[in-house]
N, C-alpha and C positions, 0 to 999 in steps of 0.2 A: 504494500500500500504506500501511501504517498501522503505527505501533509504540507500545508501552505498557511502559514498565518501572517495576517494583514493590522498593519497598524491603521484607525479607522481615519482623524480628520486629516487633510495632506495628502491621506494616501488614496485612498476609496470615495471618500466625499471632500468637497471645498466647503468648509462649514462657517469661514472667518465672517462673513457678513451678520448674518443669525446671533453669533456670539458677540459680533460688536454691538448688535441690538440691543442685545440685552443688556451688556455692561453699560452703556451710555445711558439707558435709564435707568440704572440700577443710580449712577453717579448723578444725573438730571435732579433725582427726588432728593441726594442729599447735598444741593446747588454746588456739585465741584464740576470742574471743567470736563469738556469731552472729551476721549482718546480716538484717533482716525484708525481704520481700517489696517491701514500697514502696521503699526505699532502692536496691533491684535494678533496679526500675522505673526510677527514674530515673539510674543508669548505665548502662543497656543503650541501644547505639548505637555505642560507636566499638569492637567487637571486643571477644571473649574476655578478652584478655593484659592491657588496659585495664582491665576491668571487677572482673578478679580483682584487681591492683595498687590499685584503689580502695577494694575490699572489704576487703582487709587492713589497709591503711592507718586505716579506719573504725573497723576492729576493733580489742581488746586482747589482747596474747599476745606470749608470748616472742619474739625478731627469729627470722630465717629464715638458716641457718645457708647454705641456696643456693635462690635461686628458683627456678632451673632444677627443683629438686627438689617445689617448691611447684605450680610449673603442669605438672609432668608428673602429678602429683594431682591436680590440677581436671580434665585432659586424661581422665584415669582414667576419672573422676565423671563429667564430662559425656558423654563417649563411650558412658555407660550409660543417663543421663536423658534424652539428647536426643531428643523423641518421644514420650516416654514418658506425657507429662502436658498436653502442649502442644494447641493448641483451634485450629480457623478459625474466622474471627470471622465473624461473619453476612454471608451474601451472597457471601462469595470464593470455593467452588467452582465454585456454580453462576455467578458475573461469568464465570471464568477459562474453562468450557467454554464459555459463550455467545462472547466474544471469539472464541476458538480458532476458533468456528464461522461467525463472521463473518468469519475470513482474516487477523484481526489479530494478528500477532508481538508474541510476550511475553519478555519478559527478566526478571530478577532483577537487579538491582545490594545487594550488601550488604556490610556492612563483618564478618559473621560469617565465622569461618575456611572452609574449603571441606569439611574431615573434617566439620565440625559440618554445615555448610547442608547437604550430601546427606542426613548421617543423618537429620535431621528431614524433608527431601522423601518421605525413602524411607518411612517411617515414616505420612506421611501420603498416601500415592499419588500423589506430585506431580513424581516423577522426571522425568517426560517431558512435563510440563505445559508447559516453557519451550522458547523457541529457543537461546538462550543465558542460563547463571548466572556473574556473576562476582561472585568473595568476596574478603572483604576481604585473601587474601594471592593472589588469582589476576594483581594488576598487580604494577608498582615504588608505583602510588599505590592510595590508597582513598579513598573519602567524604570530606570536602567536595569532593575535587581534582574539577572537572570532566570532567578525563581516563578517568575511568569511564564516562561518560557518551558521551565521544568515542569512544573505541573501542566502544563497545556500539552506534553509530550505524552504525560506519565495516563492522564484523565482518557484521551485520544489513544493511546497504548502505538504509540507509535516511536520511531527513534530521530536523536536529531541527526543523522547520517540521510534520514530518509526527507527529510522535512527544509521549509524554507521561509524563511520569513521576510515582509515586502514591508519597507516604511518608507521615510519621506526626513527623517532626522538623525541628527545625534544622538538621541536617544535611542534609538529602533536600531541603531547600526550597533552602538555599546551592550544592546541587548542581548543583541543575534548572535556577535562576538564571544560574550561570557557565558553563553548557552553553548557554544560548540555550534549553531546552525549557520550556512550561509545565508547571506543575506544582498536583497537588494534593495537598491535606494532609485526613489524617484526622486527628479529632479523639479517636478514645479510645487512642491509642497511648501511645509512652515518649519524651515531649518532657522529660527531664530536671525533671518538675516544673511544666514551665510553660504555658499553655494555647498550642496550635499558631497561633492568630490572629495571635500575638505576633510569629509567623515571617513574616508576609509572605506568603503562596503567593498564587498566582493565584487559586484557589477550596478554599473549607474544603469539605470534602461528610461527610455523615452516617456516610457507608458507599461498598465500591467499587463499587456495582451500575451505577449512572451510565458507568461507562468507554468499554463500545461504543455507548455513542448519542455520545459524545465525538464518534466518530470518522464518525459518521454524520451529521453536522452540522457538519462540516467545511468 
């Protein structure tokens, strides 16, 4: 058998719009300044709670009297936007049923909360796309830890010799890495800014359509 796990925003879906929604009025209600689209772009990857705490930080405006109170607002906002705006990038439906149809098990690994990654699966018909999805609060770790990766091997009963994982980051390459799997990196995702080359992966690819001949060339 064969495995492939996908890291989801960058790589599968373009989500930056969606989440800058929500952050901007999550910031609007407590009157600090807006953050643009690009700057989202590249904090997106290590989780929601992460990316809001940055954005504020970015931002100007009064302090936060309880953040607690702060991310149950973005929790608000994004439980609304999620899906709402968000895109598959060329070639990932049709990769995703072509693999399926080749017999190849697909996973998710993401460091997005799990309320969040269904809403936008659902949103996009891709509920039952996978074998298994874990999100970034579904372990004790997330991304870089390779224990994502381990248990996603171990759950799947599969080996990383046989297995491949696709992102879009530093993070998803340092993953792949400390798990023993290859890995490959797309290049028009949310590497924080920096061109994905820069990471190391095994192979850059245009796009994910390449994945099941991966496994047909084995």
């Amino acid at each position: 058998m064969a495995l492939v796990m996908y890291d989801l925003d960058g790589t599968l879906l373009d989500t930056a719009a969606e989440i800058l929604e929500a952050v901007n009025l999550t910031l609007q209600e407590f009157n600090h300044t807006l953050v643009s689209e690009e700057e989202v772009r590249r904090w997106i990857g290590q989780g929601t709670g992460w990316l809001m705490q940055t954005a504020w930080k970015e931002s100007t405006g009064p302090e936060a009297s309880s953040w607690d109170a702060v991310m149950a607002r973005f929790i608000y906002h994004y439980e609304a936007t999620a899906g709402t705006s968000s895109t598959a990038f060329p070639f990932v439906l049709e990769t995703l049923q072509k693999a399926r149809d080749y017999g190849i098990k697909q996973a998710i690994v993401t460091n997005k909360e799990k309320r969040f990654t269904d809403r936008v699966l659902e949103k996009h018909g891709l509920t039952n796309a996978f074998d298994l999805i874990i999100c970034g609060d579904s372990l004790k770790v997330k991304k870089p830890h390779p224990d994502v990766i381990h248990h996603c091997l171990k759950v799947l009963e599969e080996t990383a010799a046989a297995s491949l994982f696709v992102g879009d980051s530093q993070t998803d390459v340092s993953t792949a890495k400390a798990a023993g799997v290859i890995c490959w990196a797309v290049p028009y995702g949310y590497n924080h800014g920096r061109p994905i080359e820069e990471t190391m992966p095994d192979r850059v690819v245009p796009d994910i359509r390449d994945v099941p001949n991966y496994f047909r060339h084995m």
